[in-house]
C-alpha positions as CSV (number, residue, x, y, z in Angstrom):
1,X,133.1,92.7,115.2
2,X,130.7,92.9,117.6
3,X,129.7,95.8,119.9
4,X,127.1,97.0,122.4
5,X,128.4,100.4,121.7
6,X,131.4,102.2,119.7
7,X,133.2,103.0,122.7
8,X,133.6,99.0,123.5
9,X,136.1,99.2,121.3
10,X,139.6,99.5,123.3
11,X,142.8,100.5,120.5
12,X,143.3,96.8,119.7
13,X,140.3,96.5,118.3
14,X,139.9,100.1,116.7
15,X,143.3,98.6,115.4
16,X,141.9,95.4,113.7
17,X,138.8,97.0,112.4
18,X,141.3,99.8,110.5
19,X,143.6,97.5,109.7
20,X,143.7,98.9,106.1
21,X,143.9,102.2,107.3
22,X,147.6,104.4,108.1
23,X,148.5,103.5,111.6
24,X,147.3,107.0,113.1
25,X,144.3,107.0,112.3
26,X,143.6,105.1,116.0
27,X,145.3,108.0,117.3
28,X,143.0,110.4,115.2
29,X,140.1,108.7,116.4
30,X,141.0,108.0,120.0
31,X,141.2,111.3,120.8
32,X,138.8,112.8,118.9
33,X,135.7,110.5,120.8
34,X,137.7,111.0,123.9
35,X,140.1,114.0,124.7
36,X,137.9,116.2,122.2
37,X,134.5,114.6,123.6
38,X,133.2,114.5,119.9
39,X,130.8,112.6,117.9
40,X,132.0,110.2,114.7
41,X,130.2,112.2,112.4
42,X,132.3,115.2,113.7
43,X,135.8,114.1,112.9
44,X,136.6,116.1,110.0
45,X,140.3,114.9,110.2
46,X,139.1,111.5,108.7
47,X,137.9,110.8,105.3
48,X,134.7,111.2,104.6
49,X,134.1,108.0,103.1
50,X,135.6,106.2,106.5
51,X,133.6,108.5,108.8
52,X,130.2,106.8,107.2
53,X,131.4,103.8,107.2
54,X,132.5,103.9,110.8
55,X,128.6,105.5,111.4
56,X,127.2,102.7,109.5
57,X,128.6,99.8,111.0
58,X,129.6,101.2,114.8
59,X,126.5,103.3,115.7
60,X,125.5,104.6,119.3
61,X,124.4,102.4,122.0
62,X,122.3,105.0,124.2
63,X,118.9,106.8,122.1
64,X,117.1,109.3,124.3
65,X,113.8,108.6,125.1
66,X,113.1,111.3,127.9
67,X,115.4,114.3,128.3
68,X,114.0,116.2,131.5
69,X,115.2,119.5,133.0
70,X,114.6,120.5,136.7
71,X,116.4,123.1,139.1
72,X,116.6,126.2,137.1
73,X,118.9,123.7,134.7
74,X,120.9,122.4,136.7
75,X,119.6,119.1,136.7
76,X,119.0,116.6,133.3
77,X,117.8,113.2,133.5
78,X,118.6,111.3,130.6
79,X,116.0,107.9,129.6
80,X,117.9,105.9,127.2
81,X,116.9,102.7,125.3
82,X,119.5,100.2,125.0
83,X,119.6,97.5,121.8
84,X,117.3,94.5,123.2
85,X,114.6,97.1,124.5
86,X,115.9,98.2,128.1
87,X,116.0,101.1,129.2
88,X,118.7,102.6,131.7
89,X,118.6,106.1,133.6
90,X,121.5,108.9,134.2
91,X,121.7,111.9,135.7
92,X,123.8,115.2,135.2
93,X,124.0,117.8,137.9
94,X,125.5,121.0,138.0
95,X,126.9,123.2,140.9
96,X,129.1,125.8,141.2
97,X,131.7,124.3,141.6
98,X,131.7,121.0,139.7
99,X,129.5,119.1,137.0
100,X,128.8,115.9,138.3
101,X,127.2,113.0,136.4
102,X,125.7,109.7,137.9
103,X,125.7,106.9,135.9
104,X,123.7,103.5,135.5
105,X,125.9,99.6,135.6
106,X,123.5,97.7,134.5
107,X,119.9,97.5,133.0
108,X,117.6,97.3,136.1
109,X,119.0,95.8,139.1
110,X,119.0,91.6,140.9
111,X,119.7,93.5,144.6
112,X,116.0,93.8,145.4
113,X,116.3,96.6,148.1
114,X,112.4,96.9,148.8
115,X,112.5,101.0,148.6
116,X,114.9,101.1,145.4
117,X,112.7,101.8,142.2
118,X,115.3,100.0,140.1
119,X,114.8,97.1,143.0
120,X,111.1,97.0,142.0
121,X,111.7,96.9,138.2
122,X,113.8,93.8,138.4
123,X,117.2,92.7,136.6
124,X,117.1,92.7,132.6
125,X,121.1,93.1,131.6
126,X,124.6,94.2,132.5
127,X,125.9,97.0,131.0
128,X,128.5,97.1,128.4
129,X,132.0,98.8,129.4
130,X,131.0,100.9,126.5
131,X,127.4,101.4,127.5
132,X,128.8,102.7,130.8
133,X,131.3,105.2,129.2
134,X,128.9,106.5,126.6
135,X,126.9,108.0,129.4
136,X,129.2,110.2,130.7
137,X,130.2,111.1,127.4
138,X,126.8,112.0,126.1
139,X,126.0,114.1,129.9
140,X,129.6,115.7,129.3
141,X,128.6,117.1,125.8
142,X,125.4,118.6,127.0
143,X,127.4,119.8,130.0
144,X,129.5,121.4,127.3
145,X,126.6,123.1,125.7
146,X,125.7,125.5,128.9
147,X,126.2,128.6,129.8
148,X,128.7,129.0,130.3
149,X,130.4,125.6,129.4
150,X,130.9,123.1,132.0
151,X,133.2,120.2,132.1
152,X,132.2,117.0,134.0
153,X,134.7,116.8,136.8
154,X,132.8,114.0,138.9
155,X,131.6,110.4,138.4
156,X,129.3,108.0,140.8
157,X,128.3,104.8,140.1
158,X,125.0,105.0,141.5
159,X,122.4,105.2,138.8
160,X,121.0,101.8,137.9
161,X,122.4,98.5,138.8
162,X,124.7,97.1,141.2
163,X,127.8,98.0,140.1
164,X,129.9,95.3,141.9
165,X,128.1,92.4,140.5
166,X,129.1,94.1,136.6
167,X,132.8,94.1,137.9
168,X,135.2,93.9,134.6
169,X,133.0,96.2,132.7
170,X,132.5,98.7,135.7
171,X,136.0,98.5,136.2
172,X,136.9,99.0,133.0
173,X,134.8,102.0,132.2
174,X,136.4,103.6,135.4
175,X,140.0,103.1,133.6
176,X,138.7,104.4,130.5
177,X,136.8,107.4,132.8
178,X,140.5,107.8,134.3
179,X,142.9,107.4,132.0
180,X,141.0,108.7,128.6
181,X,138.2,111.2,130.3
182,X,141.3,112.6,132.7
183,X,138.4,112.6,135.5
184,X,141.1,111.5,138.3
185,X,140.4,108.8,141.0
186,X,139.5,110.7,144.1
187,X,136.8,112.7,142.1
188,X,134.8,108.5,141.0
189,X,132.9,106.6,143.4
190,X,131.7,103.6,143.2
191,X,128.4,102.6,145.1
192,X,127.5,98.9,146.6
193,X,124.9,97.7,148.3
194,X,127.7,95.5,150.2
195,X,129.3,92.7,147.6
196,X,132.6,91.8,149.5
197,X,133.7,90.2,146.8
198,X,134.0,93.1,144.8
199,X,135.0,95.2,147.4
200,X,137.8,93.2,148.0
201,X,138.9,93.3,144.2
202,X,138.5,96.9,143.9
203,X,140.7,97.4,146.7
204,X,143.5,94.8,144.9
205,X,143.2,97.9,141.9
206,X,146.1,100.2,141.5
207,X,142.8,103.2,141.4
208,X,142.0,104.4,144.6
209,X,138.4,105.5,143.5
210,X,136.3,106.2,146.4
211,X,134.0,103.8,148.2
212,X,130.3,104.2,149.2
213,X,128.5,102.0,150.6
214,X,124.6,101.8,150.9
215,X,123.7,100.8,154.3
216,X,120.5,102.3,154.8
217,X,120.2,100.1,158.5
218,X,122.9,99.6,161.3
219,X,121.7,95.5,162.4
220,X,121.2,93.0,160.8
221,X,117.6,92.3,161.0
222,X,116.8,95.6,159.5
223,X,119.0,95.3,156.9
224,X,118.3,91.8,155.6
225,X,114.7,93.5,154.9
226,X,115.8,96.3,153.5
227,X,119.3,95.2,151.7
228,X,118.4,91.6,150.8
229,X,122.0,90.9,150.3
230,X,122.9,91.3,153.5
231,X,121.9,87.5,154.3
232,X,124.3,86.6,152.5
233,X,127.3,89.4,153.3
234,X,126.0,90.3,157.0
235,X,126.8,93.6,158.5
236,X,130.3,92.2,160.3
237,X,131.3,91.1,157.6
238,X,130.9,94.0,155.5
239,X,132.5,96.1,158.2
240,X,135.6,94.2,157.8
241,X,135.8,94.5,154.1
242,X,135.5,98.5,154.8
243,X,138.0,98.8,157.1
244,X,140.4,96.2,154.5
245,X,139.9,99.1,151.6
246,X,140.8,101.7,153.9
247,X,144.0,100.5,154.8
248,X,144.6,99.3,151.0
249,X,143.8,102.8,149.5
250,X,143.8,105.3,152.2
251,X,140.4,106.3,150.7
252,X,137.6,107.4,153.2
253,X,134.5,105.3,152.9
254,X,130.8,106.2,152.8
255,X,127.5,105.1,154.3
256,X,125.2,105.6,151.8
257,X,121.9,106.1,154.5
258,X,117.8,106.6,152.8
259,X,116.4,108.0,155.6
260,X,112.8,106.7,155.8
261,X,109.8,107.6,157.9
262,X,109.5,105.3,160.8
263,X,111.5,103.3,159.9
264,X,115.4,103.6,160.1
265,X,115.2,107.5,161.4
266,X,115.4,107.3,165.3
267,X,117.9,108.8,167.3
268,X,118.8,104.9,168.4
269,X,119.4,104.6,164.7
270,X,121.8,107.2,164.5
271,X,123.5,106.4,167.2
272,X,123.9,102.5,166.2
273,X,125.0,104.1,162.8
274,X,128.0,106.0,164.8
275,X,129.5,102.9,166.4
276,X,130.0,101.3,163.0
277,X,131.4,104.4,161.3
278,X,133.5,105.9,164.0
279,X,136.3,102.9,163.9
280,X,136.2,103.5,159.9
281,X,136.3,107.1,160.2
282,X,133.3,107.4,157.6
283,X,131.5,109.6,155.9
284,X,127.9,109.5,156.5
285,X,125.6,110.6,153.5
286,X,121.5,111.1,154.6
287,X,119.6,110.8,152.0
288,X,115.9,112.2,152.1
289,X,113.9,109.5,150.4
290,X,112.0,110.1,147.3
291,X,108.7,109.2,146.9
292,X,108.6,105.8,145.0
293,X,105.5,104.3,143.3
294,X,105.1,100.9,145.1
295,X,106.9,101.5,148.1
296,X,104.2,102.2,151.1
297,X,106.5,104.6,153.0
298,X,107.3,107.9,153.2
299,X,110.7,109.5,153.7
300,X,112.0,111.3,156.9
301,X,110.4,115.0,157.9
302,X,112.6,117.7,157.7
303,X,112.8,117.7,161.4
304,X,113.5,114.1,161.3
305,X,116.3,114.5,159.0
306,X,117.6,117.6,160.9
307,X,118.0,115.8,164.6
308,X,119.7,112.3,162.8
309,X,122.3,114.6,161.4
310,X,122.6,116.5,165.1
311,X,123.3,113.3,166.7
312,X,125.5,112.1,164.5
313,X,127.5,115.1,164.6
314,X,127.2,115.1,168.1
315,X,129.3,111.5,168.2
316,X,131.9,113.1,166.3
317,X,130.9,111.7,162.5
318,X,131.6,113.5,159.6
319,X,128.0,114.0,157.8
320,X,126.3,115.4,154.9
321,X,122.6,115.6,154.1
322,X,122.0,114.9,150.0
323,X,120.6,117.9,148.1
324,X,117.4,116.7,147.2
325,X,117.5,117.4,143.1
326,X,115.1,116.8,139.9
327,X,111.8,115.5,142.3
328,X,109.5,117.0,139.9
329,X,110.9,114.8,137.1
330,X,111.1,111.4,138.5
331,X,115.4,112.0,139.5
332,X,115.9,109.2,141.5
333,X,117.3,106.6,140.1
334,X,114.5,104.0,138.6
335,X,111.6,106.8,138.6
336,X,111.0,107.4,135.0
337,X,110.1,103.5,134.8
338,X,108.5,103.3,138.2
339,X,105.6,104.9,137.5
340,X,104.3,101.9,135.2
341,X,106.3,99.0,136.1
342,X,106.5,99.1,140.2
343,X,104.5,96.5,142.0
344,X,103.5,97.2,145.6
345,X,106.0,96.4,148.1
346,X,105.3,96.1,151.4
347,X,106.3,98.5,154.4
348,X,109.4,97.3,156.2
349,X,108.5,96.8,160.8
350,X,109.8,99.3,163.0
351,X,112.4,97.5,164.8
């Protein structure tokens, strides 16, 4: 049987590989990897002799290569290699009043968004749906570790990868994340830099997870630079598939926006920003740009970021402005690789 990761395995095939074994012991294991959030080698309810076999021949997906700390703590950035040689990123960050973990969909990323250090790196694999869940199960135990003891309440899809274009294994990860994790749907979102198609599937699913949507520019010109994709899934378009999975799920959308020096952080931006999220009723999420080895801009002053968000809520939008966590150890998503891998990209025109 063959497996990126243990947790690949749904309970049909943890059936056929134990089909010698009593009948419960799927149930044994099942919930002992996922209810109990434990490791193979910790479930002392099976024999001992099945436990190392089950080590042997099903072992982990994900070994650490970095483990980084930041924020008094409250941030860890896990750098894991996968079998094959890449490497994929996640994030777990506490607050007081949730644990939340960001997750990666696939080894690097095809989208080429010029100020994405994932972008930079290039597209290596997709993720397993095991290789997806094993993440937040390997941030949840180290969660469970603090003090005191936390439990991972919320899950985004916005670590590595494009998430749509890994569809059936994103979406199954976020059934397994739902249904086995009990992490419910309103408390999952899944990022996109704007693949209708997948939009448009997600909205078809019986899980009304939350929608975000990285937009980063409010016409087209700006955002064929920036988003590459958007030649091929333009800005009207894109709207349209918004306002479709808002009516399908009754789930508010997001506008994922890096706010970036000169660049996409005018008060004309803001205010182009506003038309397209008032009929949509979205939420609008600044993000204050990390610095990114070779990416030849800077993000948005403190000032800059200030007076977006005053105009914005000055039309009426609901907005937030991203806590800025883990910059002292590379937290954004694609940093840890950046440093050595990033080739120079050039700065983006003013419009």
């Amino acid at each position: 049987m063959t497996a990126q990761s243990l947790y690949d395995l749904d309970r049909s095939a943890w059936g056929e590989l134990l089909d010698t074994e009593p009948r419960f012991r799927v149930d044994q294991i099942w919930n002992g990897l996922y209810h109990q959030g434990k490791e193979l080698h910790e479930l002392t309810s099976l024999p001992k002799a099945l436990r190392e076999r089950l080590i042997q021949e099903l072992p982990t997906a994900l070994q650490t290569v970095t483990q980084a700390v930041s924020d008094n703590g409250d941030t860890t950035k896990f750098l894991w290699a996968l079998s094959g040689g890449a490497r994929i990123e996640t994030v777990l960050m506490l607050y007081p009043d949730r644990a939340t973990v960001c997750i990666s969909s696939q080894a690097g990323c095809a989208m080429g968004c010029s100020f994405c250090a994932t972008g930079q790196a290039g597209f290596e694999r997709q993720l397993s749906t095991g290789e997806i869940v094993e993440q937040v199960l390997r941030a949840s135990r180290v969660a469970a570790a603090q003090q005191p003891a936390r439990r991972v309440s919320n899950i985004v899809f916005m670590g590595m990868g494009e998430p749509m274009a890994n569809f059936d294994n994103t979406w199954a990860a976020v059934r397994r994340i739902h249904d086995d994790l009990d992490i419910g749907a309103r408390h999952i979102t899944v990022s996109t830099v704007g693949l209708i198609p997948g939009i448009n599937r997600m909205a078809a699913e019986d899980l009304p997870v939350n929608l975000a949507v990285s937009l980063h520019a409010a016409d087209n010109q700006l955002r064929d630079e920036l988003v590459p994709i958007n030649r091929k899934y333009p800005l009207e378009d894109l709207m349209q598939a918004c306002a479709n999975y808002f009516a399908a799920t009754r789930r508010r959308v997001s506008f994922e926006w890096a706010m970036i020096h000169d660049v996409n952080d005018r008060i004309s931006d803001a205010q182009a920003l506003a038309a397209l999220a008032q009929p949509l009723r979205a939420h609008i999420n600044l993000i204050p740009l990390n610095p990114t080895p070779g990416y030849a801009v800077q993000g948005s002053s403190g000032n800059r970021v200030r007076a977006f968000r005053e105009e914005l809520e000055r039309l009426g939008i609901n907005v937030t402005v991203r806590d800025t966590r883990g910059t002292e150890i590379d937290a954004a998503c694609g940093q840890l690789r950046a440093g050595h891998e990033a080739t120079p990209v050039s700065r983006p025109k003013r419009r």
